[in-house]
C-alpha positions as CSV (number, residue, x, y, z in Angstrom):
1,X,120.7,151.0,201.7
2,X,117.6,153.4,202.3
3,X,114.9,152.3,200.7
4,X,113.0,154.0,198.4
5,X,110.1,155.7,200.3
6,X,109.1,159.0,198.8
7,X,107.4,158.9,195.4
8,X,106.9,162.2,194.0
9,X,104.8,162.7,190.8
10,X,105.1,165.9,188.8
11,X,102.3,166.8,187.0
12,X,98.6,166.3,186.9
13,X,96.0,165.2,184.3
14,X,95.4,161.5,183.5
15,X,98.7,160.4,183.4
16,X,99.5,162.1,187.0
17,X,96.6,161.0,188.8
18,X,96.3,157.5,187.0
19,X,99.7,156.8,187.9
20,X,99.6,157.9,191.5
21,X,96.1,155.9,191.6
22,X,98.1,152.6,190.9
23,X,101.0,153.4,193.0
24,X,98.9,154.1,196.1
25,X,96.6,151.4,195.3
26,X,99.9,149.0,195.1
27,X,101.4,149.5,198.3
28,X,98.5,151.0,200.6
29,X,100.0,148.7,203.2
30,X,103.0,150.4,203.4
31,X,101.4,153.9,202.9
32,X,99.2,153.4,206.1
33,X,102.2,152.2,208.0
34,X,103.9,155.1,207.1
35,X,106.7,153.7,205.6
36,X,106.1,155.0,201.6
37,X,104.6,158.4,200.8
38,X,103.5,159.1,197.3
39,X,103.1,163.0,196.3
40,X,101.4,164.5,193.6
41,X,102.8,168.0,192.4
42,X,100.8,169.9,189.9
43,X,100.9,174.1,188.8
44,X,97.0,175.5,189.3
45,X,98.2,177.5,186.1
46,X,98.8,174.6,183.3
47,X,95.2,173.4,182.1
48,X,94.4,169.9,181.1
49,X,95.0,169.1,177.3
50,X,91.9,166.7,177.2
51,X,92.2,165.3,173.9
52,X,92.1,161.4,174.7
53,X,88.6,160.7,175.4
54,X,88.5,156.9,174.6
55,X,90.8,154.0,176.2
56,X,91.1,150.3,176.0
57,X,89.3,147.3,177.8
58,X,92.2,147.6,180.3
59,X,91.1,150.3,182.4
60,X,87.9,148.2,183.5
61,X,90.9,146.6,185.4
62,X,92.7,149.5,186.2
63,X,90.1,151.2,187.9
64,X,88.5,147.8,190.2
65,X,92.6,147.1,191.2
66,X,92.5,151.3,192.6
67,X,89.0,150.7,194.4
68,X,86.7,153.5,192.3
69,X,83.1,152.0,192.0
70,X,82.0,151.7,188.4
71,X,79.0,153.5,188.5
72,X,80.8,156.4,189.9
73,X,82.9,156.4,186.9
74,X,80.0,156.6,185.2
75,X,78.4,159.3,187.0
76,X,81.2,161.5,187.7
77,X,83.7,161.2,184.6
78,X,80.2,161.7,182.1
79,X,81.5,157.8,181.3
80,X,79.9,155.9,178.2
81,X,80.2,152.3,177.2
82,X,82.7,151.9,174.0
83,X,82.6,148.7,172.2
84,X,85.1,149.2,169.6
85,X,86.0,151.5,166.5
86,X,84.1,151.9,163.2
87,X,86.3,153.0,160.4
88,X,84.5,154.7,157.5
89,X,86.9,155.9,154.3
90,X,89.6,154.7,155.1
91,X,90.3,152.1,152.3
92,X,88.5,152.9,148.9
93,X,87.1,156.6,150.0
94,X,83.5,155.3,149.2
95,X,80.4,155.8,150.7
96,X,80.1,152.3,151.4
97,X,83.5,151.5,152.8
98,X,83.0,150.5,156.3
99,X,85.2,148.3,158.5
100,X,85.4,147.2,162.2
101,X,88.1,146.3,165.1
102,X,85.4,144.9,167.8
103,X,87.1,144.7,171.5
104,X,85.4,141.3,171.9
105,X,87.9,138.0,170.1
106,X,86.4,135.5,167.5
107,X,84.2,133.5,168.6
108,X,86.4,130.2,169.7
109,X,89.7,132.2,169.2
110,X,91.4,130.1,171.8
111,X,90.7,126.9,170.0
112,X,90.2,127.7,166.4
113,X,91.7,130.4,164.1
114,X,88.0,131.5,161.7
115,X,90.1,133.6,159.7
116,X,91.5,131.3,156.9
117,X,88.1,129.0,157.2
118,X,86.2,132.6,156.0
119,X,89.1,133.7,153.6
120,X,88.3,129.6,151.9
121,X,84.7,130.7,152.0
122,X,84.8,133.7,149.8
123,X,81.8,134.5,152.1
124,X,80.0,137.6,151.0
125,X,79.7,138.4,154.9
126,X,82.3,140.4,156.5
127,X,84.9,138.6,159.1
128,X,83.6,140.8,161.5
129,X,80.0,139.4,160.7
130,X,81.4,136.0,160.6
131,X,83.6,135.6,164.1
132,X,81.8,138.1,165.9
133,X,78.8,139.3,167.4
134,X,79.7,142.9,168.8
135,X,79.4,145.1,166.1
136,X,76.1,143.9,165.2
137,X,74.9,144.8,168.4
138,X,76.5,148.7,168.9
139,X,75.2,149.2,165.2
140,X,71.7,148.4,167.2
141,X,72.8,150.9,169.6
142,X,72.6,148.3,172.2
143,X,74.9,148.6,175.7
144,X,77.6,145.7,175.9
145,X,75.8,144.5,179.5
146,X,72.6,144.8,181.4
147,X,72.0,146.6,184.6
148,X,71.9,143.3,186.5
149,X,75.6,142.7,185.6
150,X,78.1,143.2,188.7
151,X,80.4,146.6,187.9
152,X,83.4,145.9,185.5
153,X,82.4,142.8,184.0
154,X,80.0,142.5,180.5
155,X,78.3,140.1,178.3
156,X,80.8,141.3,175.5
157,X,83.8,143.1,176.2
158,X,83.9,147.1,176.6
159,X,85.8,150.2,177.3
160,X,85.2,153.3,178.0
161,X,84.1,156.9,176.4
162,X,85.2,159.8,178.9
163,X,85.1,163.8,179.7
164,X,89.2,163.6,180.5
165,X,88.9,166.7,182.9
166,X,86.1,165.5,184.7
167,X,88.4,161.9,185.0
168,X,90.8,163.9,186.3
169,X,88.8,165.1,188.9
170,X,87.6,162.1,189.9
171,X,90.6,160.7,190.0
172,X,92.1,163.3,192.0
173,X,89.2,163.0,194.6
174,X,90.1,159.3,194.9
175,X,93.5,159.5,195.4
176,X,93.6,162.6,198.1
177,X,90.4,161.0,200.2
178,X,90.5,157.4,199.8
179,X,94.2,156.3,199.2
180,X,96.2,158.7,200.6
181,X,98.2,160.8,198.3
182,X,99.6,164.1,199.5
183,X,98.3,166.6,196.9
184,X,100.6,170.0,196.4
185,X,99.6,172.9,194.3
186,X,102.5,175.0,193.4
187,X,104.7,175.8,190.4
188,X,108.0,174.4,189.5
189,X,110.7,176.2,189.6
190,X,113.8,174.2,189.0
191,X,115.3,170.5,189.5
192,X,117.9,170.4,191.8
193,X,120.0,167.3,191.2
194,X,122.9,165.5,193.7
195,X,126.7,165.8,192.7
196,X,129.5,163.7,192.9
197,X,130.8,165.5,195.6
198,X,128.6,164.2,198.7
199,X,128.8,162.3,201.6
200,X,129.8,159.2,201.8
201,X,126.0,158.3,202.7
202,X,124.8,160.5,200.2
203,X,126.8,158.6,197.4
204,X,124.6,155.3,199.3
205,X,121.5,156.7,198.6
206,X,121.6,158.7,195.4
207,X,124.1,158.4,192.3
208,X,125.6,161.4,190.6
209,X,122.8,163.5,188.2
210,X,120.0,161.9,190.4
211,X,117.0,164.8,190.8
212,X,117.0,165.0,194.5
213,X,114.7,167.7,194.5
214,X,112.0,169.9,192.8
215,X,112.2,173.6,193.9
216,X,108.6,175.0,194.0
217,X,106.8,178.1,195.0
218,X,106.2,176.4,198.5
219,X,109.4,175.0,199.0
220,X,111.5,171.9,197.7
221,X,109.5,168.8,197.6
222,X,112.2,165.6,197.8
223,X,112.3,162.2,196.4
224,X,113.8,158.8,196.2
225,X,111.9,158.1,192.9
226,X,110.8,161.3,190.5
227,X,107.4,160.1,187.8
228,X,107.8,163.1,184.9
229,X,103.9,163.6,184.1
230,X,105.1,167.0,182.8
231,X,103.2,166.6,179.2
232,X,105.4,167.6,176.0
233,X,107.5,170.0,178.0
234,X,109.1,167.2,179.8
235,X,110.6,169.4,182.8
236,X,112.1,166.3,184.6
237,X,113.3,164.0,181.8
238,X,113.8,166.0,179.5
239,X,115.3,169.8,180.3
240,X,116.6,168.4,183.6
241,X,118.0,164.9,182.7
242,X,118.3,165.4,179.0
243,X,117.4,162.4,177.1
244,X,116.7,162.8,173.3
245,X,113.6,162.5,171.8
246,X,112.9,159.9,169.0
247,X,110.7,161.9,166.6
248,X,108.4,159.4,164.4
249,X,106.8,161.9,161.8
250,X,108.3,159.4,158.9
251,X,106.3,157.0,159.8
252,X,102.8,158.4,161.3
253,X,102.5,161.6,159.5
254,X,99.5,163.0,161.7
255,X,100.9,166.3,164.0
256,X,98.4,168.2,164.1
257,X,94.9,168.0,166.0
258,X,91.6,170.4,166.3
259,X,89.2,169.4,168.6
260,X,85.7,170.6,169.6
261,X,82.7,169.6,171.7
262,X,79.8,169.2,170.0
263,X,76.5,169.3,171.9
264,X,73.3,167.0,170.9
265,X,70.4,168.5,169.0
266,X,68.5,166.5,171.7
267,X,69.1,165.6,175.5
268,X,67.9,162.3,174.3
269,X,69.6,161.1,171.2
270,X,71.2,157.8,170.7
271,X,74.7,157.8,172.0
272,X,76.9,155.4,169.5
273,X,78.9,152.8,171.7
274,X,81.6,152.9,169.0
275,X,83.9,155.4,168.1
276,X,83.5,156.6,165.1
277,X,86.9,157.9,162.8
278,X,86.4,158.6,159.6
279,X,88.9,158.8,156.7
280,X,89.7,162.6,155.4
281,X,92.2,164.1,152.5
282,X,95.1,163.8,155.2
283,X,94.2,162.3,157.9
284,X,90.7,161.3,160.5
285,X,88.1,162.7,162.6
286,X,87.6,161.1,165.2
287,X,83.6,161.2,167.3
288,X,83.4,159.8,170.7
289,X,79.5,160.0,172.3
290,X,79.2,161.0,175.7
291,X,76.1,161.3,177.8
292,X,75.9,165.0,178.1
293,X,78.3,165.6,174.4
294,X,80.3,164.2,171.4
295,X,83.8,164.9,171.4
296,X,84.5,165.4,167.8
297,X,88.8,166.4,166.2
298,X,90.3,166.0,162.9
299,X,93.7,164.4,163.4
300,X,95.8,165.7,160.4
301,X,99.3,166.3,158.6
302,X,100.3,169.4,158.3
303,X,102.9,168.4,155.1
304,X,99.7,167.2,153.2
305,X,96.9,169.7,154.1
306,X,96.6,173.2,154.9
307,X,94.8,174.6,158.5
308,X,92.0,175.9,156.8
309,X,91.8,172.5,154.3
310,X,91.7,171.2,157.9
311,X,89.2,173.3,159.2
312,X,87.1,173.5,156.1
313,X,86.7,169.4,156.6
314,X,86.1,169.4,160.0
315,X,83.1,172.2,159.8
316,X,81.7,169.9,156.8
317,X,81.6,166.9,159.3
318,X,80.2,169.2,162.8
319,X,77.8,171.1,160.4
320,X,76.5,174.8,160.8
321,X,76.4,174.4,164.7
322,X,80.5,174.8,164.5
323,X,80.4,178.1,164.0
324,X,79.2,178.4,167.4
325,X,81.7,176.3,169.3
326,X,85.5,176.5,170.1
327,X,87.5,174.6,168.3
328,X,90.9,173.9,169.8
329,X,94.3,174.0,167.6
330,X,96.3,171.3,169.6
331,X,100.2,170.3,168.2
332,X,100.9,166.4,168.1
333,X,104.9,165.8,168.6
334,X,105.2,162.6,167.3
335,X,107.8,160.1,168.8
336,X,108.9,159.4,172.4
337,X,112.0,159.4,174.4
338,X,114.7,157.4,173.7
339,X,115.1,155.8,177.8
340,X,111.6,156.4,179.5
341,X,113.1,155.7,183.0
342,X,117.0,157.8,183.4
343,X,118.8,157.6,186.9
344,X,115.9,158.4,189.7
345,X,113.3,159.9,187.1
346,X,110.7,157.6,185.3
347,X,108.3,159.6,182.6
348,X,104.6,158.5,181.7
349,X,102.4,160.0,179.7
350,X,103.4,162.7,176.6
351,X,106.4,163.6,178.6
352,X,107.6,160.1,177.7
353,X,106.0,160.1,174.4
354,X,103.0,160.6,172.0
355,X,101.6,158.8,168.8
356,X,98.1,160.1,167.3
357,X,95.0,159.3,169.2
358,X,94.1,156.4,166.9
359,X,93.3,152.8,168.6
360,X,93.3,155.0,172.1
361,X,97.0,154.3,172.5
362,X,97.6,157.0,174.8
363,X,96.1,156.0,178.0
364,X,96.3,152.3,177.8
365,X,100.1,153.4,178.0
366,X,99.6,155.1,180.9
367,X,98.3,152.1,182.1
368,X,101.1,150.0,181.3
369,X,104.0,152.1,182.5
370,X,102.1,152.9,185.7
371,X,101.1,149.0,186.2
372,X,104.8,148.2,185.7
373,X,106.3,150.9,187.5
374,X,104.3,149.8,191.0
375,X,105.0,146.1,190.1
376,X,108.2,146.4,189.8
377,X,109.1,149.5,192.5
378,X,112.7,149.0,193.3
379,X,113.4,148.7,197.0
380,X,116.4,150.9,197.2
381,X,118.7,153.1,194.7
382,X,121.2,150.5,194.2
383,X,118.7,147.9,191.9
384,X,116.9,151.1,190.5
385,X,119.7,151.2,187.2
386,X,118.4,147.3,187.0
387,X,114.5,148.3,186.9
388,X,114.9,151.0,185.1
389,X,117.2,149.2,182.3
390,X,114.1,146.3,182.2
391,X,111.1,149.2,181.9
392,X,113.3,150.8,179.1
393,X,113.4,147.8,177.1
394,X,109.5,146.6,178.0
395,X,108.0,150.1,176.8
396,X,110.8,150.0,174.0
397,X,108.9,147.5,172.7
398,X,105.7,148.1,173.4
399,X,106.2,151.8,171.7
400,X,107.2,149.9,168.6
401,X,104.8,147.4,168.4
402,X,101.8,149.9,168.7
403,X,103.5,152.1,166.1
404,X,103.3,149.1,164.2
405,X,99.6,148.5,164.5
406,X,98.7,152.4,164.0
407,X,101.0,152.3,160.5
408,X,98.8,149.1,159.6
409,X,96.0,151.5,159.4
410,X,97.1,153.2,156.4
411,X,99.4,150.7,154.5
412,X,96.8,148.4,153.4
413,X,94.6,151.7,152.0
414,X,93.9,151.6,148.2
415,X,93.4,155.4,148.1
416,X,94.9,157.8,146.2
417,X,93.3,161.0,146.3
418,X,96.1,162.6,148.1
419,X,99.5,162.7,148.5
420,X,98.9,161.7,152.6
421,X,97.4,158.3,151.3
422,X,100.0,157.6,148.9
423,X,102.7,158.6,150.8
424,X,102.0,156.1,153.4
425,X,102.6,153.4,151.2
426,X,106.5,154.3,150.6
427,X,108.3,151.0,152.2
428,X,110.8,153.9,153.2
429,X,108.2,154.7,156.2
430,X,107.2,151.4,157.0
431,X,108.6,150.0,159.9
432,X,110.7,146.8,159.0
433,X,108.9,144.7,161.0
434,X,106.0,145.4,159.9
435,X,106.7,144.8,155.7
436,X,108.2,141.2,157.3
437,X,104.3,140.4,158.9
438,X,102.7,141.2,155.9
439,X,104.9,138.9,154.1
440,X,104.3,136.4,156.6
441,X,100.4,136.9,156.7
442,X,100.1,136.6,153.0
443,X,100.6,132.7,153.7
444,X,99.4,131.9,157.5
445,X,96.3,134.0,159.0
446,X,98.0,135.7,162.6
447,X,96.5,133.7,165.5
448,X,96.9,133.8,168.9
449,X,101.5,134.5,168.8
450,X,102.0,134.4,165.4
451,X,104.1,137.3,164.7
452,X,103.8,138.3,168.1
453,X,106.2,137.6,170.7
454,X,105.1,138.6,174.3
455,X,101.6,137.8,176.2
456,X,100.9,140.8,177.1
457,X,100.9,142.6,173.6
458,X,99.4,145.8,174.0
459,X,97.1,145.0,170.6
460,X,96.5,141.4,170.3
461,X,96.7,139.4,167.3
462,X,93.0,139.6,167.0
463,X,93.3,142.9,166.5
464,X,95.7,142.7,163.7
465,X,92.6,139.7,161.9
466,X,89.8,142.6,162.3
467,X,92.2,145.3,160.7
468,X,93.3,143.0,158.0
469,X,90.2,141.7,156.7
470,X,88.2,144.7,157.2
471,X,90.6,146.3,154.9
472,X,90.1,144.0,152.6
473,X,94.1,142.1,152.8
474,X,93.9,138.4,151.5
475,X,96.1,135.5,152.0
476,X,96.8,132.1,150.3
477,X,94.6,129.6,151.9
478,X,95.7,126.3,152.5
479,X,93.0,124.2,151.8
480,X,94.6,121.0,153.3
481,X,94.8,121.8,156.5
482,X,91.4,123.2,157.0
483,X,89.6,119.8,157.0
484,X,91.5,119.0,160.5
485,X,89.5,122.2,162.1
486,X,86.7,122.6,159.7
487,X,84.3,121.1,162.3
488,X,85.6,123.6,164.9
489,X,85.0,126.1,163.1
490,X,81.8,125.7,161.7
491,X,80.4,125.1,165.2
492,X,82.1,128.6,166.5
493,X,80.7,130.3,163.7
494,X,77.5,128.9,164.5
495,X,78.0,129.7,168.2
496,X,78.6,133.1,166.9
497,X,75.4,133.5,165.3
498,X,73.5,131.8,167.8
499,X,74.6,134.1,170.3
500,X,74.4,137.5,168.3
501,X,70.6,136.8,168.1
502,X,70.1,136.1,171.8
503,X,72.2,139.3,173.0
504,X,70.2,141.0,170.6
505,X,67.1,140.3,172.5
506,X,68.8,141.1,175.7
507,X,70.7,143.9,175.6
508,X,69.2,147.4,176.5
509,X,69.9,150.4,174.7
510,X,73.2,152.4,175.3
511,X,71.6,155.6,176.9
512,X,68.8,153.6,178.4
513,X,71.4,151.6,180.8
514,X,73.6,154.5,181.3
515,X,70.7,156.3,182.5
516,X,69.9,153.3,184.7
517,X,73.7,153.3,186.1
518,X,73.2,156.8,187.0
519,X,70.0,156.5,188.9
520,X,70.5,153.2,190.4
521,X,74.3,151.8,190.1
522,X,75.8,148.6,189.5
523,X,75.2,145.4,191.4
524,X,78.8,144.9,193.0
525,X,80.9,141.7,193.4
526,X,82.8,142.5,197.0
């Protein structure tokens, strides 16, 4: 059988380049021998959407495992620290409600679960305030590590705030000069796919309705394995191979997004190491600080609100200076296909799917399909129907599981100022799973698997405790079974306060390091 040995990507952007990035990075052994080429197709005439400006913790890895230095990140990409997400509004409407999901875990997560000790308490601090440290310190405007600490790792946990262009750039610097990917800039023009009707070493190598080809304006570019980065359009997946879309909109009502960049008043104002996404009529706005910008979009349904309702919230949150700047109208398509990975053509990115930007779910999917896909590369076409059949049903459940968390957002909400809040309340568009958890958590506090049943769960069940309790969700307690950890947890919760008080005193400010990175890097562990 011929092995698979020419991996062509179509389509740019952060899903292109991130995926060809972790592909090249994979198997550079076998792309300096010459016996794998990866190639990289994108039109000069599509622009960049741009809209995902925040990711997860998992790209710290992402980016060491492809070789980019940190502080080139930083530099290039217009990188800021993010330490987690403060929600404002989004279960009462009042001024005062306020809730965190940290990225760092309770303190002693592994050993004790703090949440039923603090729901026994009736403590008048937060859980957040309780099990962790690292909202305290962004609502300092502190950094999550000090410029003595080697690139990627911190003294709390952290991901990144990003200019998605300028990542793209980078990326595609990276990939061309250091790992070897063959970069074509030419339009699309059709899919040409193989027959039944070939030779008898054609039927070998490719099965019938495999794309064996992408006509281009500079000629066909062939390929053993085809990666649709296409975006929405979904040339490759979706017009060529035809696999249905599973739309969503029952269940996450958000479809439509404007986004604008919002300069600072001043060159030196505090950047917040957060992102901030505040509750609206129908939907959020979302505020991600950058060194040079914010990047600033209201997320919203278009059943529940009209474009200039929209609008009219968004210029109320930017202020006067929006009347300046351009505000993008951008469509959200709300679901994702029902096989990611059909015969010879695998899709990441929006071509396989999209869910709103909440919880930066799209690129830490990028990750994951783009990890998987260069884990798991099938050697030739005849296991490729096996691979493909276990990607489908690892991002099956991965899609479900995130839609899960995202519709966690607004089922525990207690408003009722709009249709959009009450709507999302109907069991009819709560995903089944879901209503059973919250059954299920009304007696035992999630911890470590509970309700969770793989170990690499995009959103961990930490997650789900800082969601929960910052919307205010309680449980029965019972008391009996506390004693046997009590001591456990009273010394992590001590820990905990302990060591919010000395990273406090350590920790410089968020613009100050990033200034620092810029000037003077990162120390480096190779």
């Amino acid at each position: 059988m011929k092995p698979v040995a020419r991996i062509v990507v179509v389509g740019g952007g952060t899903a292109g380049w991130l995926t060809a990035a972790v592909m090249a990075a994979r198997h550079q052994g076998r792309i300096r021998s010459g016996s794998l080429e990866v190639t990289l197709l994108e039109s000069p005439d599509i622009p960049i959407i741009g809209v995902g400006e925040g990711t997860w913790p998992s790209l710290r890895a992402t980016l060491e495992k492809v070789g980019v230095p940190e502080a080139d990140f930083f530099r290039e990409c217009d990188g800021a620290f993010k330490q987690g997400v403060k929600f404002t509004g989004w279960t009462t409407g009042a001024r005062d409600d306020i809730y965190y999901h940290p990225l760092t875990m309770p303190q002693g997560f592994l050993q004790v679960n703090l949440a039923p000790h603090w729901l026994a308490a009736r403590s008048t601090l937060s859980f957040c305030e309780v099990a962790c440290n690292q909202t305290s310190l962004w609502e300092k405007g502190l950094a999550p590590k000090m410029a003595t600490t080697p690139e990627y790792q911190g003294l709390v946990n952290y991901a990144y705030h990003l200019d998605a262009g300028k990542f793209a750039d980078f990326l595609t610097r990276h990939c061309t000069t250091r790992l070897g990917v063959r970069h074509v800039l030419s339009n699309v023009r059709g899919v040409l796919r193989a027959g039944g009707g070939g030779t008898q070493g054609m039927a070998r190598e490719m099965a019938e309705g495999d794309i064996r080809a992408v006509a281009t304006d500079a000629g066909e570019i062939e390929g053993d394995l085809f990666v649709d980065c296409t975006g929405t359009r979904a040339l490759l997946i979706g017009e060529a191979l035809g696999v249905p879309y599973r739309d969503c909109s029952d269940v996450l009502f958000c479809d439509t997004a404007l986004a604008v960049q919002v300069p600072y008043p001043d060159p030196e104002a505090p950047i917040a190491s957060c992102t901030l996404a505040t509750a609206q009529s129908a939907g959020w706005i979302w505020d991600i600080g950058l060194p040079t910008r914010r990047g600033v979009g209201h997320v919203f349904s278009s059943r529940h609100v009209t474009a200039q309702q929209a609008q009219d919230e968004l210029a109320a949150y930017v202020g006067p200076a929006i009347g300046q700047l351009n505000v993008r109208t951008i469509k959200l398509r709300v679901g994702h296909r029902v096989e990611r990975w059909k015969n010879n053509c695998v899709a990441v990115g929006m071509s396989a799917g999209f869910l709103e930007p909440l919880e930066a779910s799209a690129i830490v999917q990028i990750e994951m399909a783009a990890g998987w896909i260069a884990e798991q590369l099938p050697a030739c076409r005849e296991v490729m129907d096996i691979v493909a059949g276990r990607f489908n049903d690892y991002t099956l459940y991965h899609w479900g599981r995130i839609i899960d968390f995202l519709k966690l957002h607004y089922v525990l909400s207690r408003r009722t100022d709009n249709a959009f809040w009450r709507d999302n309340l109907d069991p009819a568009t709560i995903p089944e799973r879901l209503q059973d958890m919250l059954r299920l958590w009304k007696y035992q506090s999630p911890w470590i698997r509970d309700g969770l049943e793989r170990t690499d769960e995009t959103f961990p069940t930490a997650s789900y405790q800082y969601v929960l309790y910052g919307m205010g969700f309680r449980g029965e307690v019972q008391r009996d079974e506390l004693a046997q950890t009590q001591a456990l947890a009273n010394r992590a919760m001590g820990e905990n306060q302990a060591l919010t008080q000395r990273l406090a005193g350590q920790l410089p400010g968020n613009r100050a390091l990033l200034r620092v990175i810029a000037r003077d890097g990162l120390p480096s562990l190779r």
